[in-house]
N, C-alpha and C positions, 0 to 999 in steps of 0.2 A: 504494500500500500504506500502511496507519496504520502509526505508530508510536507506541508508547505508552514512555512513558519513566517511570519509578519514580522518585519524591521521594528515595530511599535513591542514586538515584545522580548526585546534585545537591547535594544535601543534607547536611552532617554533620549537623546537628540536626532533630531529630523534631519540635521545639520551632517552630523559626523558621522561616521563609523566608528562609534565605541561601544563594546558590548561586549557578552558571553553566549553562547549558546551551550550545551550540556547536548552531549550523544544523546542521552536518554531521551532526550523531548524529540530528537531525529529517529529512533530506530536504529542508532548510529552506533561504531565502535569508536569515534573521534568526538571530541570537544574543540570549540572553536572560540577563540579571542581575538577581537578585532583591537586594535590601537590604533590612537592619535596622539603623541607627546609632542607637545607646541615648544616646550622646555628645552635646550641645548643644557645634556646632560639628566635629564627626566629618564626615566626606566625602572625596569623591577630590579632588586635587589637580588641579591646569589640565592640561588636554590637551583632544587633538583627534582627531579619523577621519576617513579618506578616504571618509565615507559619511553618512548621514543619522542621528540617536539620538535616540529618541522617550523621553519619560519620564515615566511616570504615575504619582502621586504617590498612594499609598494609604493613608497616615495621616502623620497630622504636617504640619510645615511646614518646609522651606524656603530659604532663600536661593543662587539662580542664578545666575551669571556667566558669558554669553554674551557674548561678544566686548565689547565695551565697554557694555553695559547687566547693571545689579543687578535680579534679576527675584525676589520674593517668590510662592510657591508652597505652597497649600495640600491637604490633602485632598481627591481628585475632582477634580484638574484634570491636562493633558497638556499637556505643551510638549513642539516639536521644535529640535531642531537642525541648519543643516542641515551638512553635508559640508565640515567643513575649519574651522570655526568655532571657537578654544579657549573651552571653558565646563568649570567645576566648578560643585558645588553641596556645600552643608554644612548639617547639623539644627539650625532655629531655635530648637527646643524650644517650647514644653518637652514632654517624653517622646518617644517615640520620632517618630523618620522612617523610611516605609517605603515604598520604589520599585520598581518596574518598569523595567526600562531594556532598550530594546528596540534592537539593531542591525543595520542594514538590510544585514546580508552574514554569510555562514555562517561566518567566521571573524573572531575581536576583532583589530582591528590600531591602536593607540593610538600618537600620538605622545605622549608626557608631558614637557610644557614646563616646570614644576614639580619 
């Protein structure tokens, strides 16, 4: 069966792309976070998942922290992580950063070492 899921219920703003979605409310074995950091240097803090986190970079740039390597990241590209790895990332600038973060299990489960 499709499911179709409304922006209105992800979404506080009309405006952005900021939001969560949960597998569960898909049928899904992934979870999805959309990002907008307007901030040069805005992002999550280090943590990790017992699963895989895919992250497609849809405007802006950057700066990655996968386990012991600094990975710069711009527009149009995907990096994964895999499963258990601490990584954050934070907006290069200038102007905004905006992501995709896809996680390979129908519920967020974060350690946050940070």
């Amino acid at each position: 069966m499709v499911k179709v899921i409304e922006k209105s219920s992800w979404s506080g703003d009309d405006e952005k792309w900021h939001g969560e979605v949960l597998g569960r409310q898909l049928g899904a074995g992934i979870c999805l976070i959309f990002n907008e950091f307007d901030t040069v240097g805005a992002g999550p803090r280090l943590h990790s998942h017992p699963y895989p986190e895919t992250f497609i970079i849809k405007a802006g740039s950057a700066l990655f922290t996968v386990g012991d390597r600094e990975i710069r990241a711009a527009a149009g590209q995907i990096l994964t992580v895999p499963a258990g790895v601490p990584h954050k990332f934070s907006n290069l600038g200038p102007g905004r950063l905006e992501t995709i973060d896809i996680h390979e299990n129908e519920d967020f489960v974060t350690d946050w070492l940070e």
